[in-house]
N, CA, C and O atoms as a MOPAC input file, in Angstrom:
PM7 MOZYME 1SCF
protein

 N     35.99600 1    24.93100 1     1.03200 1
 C     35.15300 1    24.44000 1     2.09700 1
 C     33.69500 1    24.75800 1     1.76100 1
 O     33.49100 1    25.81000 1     1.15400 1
 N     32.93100 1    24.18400 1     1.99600 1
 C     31.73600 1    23.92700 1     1.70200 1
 C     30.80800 1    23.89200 1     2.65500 1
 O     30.87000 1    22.89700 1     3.37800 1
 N     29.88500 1    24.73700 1     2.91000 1
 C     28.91800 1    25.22800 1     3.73200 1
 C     27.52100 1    25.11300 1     3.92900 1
 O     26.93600 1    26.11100 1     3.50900 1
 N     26.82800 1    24.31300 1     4.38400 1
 C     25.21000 1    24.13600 1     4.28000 1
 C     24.61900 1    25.07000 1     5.31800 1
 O     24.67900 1    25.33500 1     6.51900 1
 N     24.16200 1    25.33700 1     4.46700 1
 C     23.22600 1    26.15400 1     5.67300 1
 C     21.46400 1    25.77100 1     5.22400 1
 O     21.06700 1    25.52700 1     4.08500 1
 N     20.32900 1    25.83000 1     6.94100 1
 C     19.71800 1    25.11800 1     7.22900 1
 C     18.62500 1    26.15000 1     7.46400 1
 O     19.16700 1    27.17600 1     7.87600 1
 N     17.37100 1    26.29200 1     7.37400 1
 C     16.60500 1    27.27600 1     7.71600 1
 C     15.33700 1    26.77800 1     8.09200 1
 O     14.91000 1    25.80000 1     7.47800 1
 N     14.36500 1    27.50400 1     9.39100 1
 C     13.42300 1    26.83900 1     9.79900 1
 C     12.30700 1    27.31900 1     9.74300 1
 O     12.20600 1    28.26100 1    10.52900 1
 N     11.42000 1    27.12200 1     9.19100 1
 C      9.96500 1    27.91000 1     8.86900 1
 C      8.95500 1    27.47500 1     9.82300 1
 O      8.56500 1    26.33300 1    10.07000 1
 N      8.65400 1    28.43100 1    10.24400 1
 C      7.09300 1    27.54400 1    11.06500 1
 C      5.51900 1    28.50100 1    10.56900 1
 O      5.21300 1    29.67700 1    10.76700 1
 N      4.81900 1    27.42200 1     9.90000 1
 C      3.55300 1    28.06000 1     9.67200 1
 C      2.35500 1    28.12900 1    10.79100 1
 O      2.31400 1    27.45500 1    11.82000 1
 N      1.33800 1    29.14500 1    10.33400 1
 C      0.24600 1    29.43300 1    11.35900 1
 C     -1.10600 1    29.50200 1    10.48500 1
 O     -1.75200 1    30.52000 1    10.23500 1
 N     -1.39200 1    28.14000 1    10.06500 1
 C     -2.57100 1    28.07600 1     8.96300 1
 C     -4.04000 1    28.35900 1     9.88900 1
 O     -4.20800 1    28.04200 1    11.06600 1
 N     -5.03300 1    29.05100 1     8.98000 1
 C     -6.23500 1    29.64500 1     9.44400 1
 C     -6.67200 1    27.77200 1     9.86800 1
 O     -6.15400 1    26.72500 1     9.48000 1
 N     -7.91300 1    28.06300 1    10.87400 1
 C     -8.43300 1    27.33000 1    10.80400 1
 C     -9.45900 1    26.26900 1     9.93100 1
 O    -10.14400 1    25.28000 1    10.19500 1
 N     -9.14600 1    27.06900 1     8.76500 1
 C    -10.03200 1    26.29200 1     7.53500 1
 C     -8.61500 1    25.66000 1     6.51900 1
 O     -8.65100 1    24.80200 1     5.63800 1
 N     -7.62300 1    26.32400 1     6.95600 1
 C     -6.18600 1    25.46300 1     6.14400 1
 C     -5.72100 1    24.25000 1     7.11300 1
 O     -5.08400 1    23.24800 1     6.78600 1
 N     -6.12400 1    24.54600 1     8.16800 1
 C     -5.87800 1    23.17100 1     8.94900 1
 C     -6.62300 1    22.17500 1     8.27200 1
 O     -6.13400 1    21.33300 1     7.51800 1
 N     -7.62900 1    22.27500 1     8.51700 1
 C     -8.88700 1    21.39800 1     8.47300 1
 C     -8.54000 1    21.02200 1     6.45800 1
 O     -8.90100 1    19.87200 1     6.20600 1
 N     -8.16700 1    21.50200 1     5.63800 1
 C     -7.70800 1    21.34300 1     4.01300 1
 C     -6.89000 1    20.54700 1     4.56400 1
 O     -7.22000 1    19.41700 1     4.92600 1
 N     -5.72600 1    21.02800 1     4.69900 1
 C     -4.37600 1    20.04000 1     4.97900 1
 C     -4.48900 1    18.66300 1     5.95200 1
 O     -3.40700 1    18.10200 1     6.13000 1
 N     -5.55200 1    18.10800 1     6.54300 1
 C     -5.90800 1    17.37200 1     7.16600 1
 C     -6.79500 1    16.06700 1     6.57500 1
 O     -6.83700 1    14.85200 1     6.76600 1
 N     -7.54200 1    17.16100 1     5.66000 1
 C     -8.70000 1    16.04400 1     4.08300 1
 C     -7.08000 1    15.42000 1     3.21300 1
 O     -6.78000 1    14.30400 1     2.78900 1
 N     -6.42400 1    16.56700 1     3.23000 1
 C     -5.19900 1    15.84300 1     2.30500 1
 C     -4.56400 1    14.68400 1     2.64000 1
 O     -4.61100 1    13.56900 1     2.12200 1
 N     -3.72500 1    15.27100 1     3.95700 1
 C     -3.13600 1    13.53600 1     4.18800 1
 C     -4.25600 1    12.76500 1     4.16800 1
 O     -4.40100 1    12.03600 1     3.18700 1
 N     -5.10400 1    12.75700 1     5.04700 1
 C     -6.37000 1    11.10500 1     4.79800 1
 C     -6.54300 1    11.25100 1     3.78200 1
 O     -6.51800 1    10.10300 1     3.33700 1
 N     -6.76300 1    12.04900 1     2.80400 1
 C     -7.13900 1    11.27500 1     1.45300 1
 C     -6.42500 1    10.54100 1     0.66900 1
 O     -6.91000 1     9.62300 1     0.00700 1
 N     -5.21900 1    10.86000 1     0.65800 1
 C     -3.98300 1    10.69300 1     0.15600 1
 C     -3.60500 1     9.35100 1     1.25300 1
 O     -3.02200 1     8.33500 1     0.87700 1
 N     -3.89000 1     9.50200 1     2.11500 1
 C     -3.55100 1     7.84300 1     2.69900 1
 C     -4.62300 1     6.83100 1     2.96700 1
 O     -4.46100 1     5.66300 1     3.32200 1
 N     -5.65400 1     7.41600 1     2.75900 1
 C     -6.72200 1     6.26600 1     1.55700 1
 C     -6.18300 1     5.67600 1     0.32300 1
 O     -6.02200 1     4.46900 1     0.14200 1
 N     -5.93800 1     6.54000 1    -0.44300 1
 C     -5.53200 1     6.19600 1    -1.62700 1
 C     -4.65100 1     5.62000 1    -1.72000 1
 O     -4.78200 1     4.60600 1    -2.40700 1
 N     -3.10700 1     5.91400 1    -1.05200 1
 C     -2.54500 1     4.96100 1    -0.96100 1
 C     -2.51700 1     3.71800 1    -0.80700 1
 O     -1.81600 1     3.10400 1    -1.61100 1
 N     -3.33800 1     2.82700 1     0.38500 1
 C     -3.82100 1     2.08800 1     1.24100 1
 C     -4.69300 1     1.14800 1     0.13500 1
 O     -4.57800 1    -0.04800 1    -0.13100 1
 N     -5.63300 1     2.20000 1    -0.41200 1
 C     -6.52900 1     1.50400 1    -1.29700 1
 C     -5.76000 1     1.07200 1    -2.38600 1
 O     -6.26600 1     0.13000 1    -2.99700 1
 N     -4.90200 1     1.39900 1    -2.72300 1
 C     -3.99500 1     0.67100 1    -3.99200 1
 C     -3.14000 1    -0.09000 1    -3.93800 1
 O     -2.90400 1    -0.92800 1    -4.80800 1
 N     -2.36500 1     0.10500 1    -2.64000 1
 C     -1.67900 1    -1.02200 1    -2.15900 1
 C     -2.41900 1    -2.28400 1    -1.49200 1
 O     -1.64200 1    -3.18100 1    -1.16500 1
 N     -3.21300 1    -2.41800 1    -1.34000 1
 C     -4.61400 1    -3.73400 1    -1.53000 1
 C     -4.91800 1    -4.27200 1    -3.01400 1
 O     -4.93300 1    -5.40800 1    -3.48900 1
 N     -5.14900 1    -3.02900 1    -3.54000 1
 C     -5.45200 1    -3.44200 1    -5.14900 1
 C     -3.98100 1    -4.46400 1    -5.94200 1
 O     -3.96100 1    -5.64800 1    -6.27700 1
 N     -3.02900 1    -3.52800 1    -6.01300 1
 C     -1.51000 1    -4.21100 1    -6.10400 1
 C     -1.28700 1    -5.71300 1    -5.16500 1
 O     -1.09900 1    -6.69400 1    -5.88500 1
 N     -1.28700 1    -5.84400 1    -4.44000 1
 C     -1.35800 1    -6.90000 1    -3.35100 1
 C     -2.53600 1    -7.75200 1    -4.13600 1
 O     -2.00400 1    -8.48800 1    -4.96700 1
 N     -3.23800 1    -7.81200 1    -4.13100 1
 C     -4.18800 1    -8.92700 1    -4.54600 1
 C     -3.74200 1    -8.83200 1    -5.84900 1
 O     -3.99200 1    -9.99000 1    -6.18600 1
 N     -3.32000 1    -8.37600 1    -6.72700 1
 C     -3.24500 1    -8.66400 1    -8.19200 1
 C     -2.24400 1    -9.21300 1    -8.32700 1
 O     -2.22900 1   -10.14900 1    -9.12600 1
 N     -0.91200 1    -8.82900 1    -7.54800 1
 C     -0.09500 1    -9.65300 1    -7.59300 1
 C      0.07300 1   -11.29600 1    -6.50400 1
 O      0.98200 1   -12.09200 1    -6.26800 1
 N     -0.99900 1   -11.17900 1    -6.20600 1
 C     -1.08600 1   -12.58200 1    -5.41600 1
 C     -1.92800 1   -13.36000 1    -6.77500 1
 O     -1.72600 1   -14.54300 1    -7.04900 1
 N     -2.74400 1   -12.61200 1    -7.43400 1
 C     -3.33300 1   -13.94600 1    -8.24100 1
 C     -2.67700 1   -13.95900 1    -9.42200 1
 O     -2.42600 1   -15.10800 1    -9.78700 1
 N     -2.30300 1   -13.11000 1   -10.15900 1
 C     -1.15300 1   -13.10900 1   -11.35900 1
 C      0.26700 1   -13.24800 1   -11.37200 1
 O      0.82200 1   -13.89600 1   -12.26000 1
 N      1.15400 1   -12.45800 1   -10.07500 1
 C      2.20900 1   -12.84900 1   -10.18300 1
 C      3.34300 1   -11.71200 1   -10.69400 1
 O      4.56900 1   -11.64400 1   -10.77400 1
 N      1.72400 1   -10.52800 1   -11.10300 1
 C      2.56000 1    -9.05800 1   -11.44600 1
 C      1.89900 1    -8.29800 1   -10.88000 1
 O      0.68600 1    -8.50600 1   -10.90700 1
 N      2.54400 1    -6.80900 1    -9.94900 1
 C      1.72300 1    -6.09500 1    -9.72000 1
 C      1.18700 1    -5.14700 1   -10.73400 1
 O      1.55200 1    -5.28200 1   -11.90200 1
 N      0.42000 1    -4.27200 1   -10.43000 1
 C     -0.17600 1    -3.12400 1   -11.02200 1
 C      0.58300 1    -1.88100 1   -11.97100 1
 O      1.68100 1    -1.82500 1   -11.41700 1
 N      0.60900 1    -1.09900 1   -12.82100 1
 C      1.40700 1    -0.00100 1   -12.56900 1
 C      0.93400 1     0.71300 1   -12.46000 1
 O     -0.26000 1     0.60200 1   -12.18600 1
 N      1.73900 1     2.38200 1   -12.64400 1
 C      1.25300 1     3.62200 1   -12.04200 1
 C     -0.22200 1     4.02100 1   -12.64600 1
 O     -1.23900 1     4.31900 1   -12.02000 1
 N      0.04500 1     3.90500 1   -14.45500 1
 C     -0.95400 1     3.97400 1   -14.98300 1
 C     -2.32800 1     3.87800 1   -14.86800 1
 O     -3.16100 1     4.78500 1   -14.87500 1
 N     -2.51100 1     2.42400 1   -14.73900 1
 C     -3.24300 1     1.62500 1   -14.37100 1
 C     -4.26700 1     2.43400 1   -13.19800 1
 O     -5.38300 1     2.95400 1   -13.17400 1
 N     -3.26100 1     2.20800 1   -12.37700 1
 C     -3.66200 1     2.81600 1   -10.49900 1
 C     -4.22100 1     4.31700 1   -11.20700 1
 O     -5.39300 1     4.49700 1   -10.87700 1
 N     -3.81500 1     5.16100 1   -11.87400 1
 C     -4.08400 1     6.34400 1   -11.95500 1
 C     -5.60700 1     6.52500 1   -12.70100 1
 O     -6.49400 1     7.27000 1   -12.28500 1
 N     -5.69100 1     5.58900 1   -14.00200 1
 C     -6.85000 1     5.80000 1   -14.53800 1
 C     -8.30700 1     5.01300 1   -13.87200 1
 O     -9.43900 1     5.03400 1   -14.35400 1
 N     -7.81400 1     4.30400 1   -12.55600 1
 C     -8.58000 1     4.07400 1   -11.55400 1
 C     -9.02600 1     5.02800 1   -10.89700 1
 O    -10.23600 1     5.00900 1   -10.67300 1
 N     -8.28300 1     6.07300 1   -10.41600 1
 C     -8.25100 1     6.87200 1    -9.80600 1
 C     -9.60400 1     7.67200 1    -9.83000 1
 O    -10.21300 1     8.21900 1    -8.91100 1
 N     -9.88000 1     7.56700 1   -11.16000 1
 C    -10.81400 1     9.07500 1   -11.46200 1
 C    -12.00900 1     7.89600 1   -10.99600 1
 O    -12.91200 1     8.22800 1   -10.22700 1
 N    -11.93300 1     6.78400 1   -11.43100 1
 C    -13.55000 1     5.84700 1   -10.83600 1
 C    -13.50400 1     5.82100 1    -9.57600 1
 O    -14.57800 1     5.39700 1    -9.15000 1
 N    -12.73000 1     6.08700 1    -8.69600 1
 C    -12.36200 1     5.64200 1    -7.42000 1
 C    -12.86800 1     7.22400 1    -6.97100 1
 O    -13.87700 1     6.98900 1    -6.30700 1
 N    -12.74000 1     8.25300 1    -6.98800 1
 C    -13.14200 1     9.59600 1    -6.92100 1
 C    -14.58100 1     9.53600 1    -6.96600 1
 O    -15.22000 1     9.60200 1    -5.91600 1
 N    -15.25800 1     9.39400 1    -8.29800 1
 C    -16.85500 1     9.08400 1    -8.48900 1
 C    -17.67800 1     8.10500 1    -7.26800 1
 O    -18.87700 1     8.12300 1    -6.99200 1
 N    -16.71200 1     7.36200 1    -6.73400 1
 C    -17.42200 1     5.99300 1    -5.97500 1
 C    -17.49900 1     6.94300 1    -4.60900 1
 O    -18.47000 1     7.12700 1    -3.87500 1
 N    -16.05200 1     7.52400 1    -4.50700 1
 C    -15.81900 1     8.45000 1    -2.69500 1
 C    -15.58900 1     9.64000 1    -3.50800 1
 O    -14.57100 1     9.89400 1    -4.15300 1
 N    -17.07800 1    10.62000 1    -3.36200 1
 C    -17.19200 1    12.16500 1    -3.77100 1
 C    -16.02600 1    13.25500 1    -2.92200 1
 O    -15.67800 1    14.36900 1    -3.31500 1
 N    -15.65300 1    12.67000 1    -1.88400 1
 C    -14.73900 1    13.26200 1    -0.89600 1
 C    -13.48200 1    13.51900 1    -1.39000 1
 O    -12.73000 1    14.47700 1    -1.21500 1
 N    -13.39700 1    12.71500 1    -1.90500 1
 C    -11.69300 1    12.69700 1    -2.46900 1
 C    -11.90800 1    14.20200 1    -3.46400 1
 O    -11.02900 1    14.99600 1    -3.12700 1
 N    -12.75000 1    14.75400 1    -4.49000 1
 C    -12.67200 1    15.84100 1    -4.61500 1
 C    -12.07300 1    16.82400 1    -4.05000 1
 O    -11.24700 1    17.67000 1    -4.39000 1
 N    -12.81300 1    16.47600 1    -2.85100 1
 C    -12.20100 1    18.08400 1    -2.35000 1
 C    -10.84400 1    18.56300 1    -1.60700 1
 O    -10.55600 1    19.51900 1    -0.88800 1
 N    -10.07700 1    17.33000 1    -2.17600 1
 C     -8.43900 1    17.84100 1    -2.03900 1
 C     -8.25500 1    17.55700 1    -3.44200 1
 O     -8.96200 1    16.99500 1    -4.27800 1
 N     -6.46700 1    18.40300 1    -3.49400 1
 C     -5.99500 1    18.86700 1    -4.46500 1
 C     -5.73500 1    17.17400 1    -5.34300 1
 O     -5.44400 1    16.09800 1    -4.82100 1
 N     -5.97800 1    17.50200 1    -6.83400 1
 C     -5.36000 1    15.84500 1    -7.12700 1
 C     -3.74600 1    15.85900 1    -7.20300 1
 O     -3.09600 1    14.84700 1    -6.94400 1
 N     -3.29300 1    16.78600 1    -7.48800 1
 C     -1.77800 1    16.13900 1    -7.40900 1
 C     -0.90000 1    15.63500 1    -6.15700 1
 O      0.17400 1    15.03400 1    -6.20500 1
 N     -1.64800 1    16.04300 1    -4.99800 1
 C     -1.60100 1    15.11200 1    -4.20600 1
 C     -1.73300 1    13.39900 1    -4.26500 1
 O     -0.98800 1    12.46100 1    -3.98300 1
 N     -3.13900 1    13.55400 1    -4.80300 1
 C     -3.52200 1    12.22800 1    -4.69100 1
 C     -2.12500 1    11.20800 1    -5.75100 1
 O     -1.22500 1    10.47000 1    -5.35100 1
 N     -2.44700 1    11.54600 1    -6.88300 1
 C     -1.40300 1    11.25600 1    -7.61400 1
 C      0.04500 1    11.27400 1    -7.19300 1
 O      0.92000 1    10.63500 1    -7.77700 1
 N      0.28300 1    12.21300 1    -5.91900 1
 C      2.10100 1    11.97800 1    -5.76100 1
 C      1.72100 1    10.31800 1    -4.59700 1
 O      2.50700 1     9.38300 1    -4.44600 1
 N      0.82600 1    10.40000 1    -4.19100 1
 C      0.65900 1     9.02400 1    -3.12500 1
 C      0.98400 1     8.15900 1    -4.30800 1
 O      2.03000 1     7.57100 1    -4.58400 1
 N     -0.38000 1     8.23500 1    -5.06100 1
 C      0.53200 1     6.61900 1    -6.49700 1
 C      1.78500 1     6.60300 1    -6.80200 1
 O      2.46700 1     5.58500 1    -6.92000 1
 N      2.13200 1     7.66800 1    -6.93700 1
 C      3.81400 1     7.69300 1    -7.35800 1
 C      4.56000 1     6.90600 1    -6.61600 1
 O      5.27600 1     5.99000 1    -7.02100 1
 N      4.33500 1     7.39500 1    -5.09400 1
 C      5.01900 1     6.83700 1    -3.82200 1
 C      4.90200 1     5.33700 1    -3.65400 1
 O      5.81700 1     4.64100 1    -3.21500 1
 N      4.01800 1     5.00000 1    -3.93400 1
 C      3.31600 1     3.84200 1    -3.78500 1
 C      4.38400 1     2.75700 1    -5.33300 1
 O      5.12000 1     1.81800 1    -5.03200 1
 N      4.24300 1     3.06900 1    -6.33400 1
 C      4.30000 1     2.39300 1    -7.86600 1
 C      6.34900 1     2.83700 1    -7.38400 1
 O      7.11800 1     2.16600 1    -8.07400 1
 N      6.99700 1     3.71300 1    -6.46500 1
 C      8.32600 1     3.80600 1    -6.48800 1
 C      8.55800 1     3.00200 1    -5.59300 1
 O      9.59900 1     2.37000 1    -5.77000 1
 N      7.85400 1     2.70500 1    -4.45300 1
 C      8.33500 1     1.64200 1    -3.27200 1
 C      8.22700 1     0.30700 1    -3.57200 1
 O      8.92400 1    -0.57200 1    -3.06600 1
 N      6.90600 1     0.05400 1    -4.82100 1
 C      7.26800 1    -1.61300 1    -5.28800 1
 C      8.24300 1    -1.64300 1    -6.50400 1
 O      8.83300 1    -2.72300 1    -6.54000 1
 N      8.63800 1    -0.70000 1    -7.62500 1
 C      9.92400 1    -0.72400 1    -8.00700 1
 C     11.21000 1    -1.04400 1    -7.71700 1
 O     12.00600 1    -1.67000 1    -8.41700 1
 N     11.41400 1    -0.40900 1    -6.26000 1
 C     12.78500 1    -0.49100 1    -5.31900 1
 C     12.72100 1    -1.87800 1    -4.53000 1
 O     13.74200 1    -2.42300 1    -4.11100 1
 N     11.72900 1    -2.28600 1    -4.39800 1
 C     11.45500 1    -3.51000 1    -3.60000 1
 C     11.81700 1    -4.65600 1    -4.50800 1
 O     12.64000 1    -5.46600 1    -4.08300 1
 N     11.10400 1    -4.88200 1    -6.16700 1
 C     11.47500 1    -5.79700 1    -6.60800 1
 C     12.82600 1    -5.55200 1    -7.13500 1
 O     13.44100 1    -6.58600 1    -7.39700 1
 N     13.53600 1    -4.28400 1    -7.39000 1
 C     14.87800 1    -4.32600 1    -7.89100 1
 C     15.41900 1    -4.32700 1    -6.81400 1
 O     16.45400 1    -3.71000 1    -7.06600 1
 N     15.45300 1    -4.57200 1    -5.83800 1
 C     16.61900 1    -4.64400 1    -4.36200 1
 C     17.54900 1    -4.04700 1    -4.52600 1
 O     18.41100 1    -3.99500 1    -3.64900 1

């Protein structure tokens, strides 16, 4: 028999880890947002979307243009492309 067991954490971030963890998601759902526009129009005029690559070595020009995005972590930013380049994968392989 086989047993899961489940455990519940609750954090109490300072008021300056709020305010971090808060630049993260919006930045990270900028970025998302902003690439899934980019993908979307490229594949409306070509017929292929984007890949991860691509989206990623954008990334760093896209940073320079919005200085903000700095100041969250990038592997964040980068797991949004991921998310993003795995949901049109699964979409065109049904």
């Amino acid at each position: 028999m086989l047993v899961h067991k489940a455990y519940k954490f609750r954090i109490y971030p300072t008021k300056e880890q709020e305010i971090l963890i808060a630049k993260t998601f919006g930045c990270a759902r900028f970025v998302f947002n902003h690439f899934l526009a980019e993908w979307e129009r490229a594949y409306r005029t070509t017929g292929k979307g984007l890949t991860y690559k691509a989206c990623s070595s954008q990334l760093t020009n896209l940073k320079k243009q919005f200085v903000w995005l700095k100041e969250v972590d990038s592997i964040a930013l980068q797991t949004s492309l991921k998310h993003l380049s795995d949901a049109y994968t699964r979409f065109f392989q049904k």
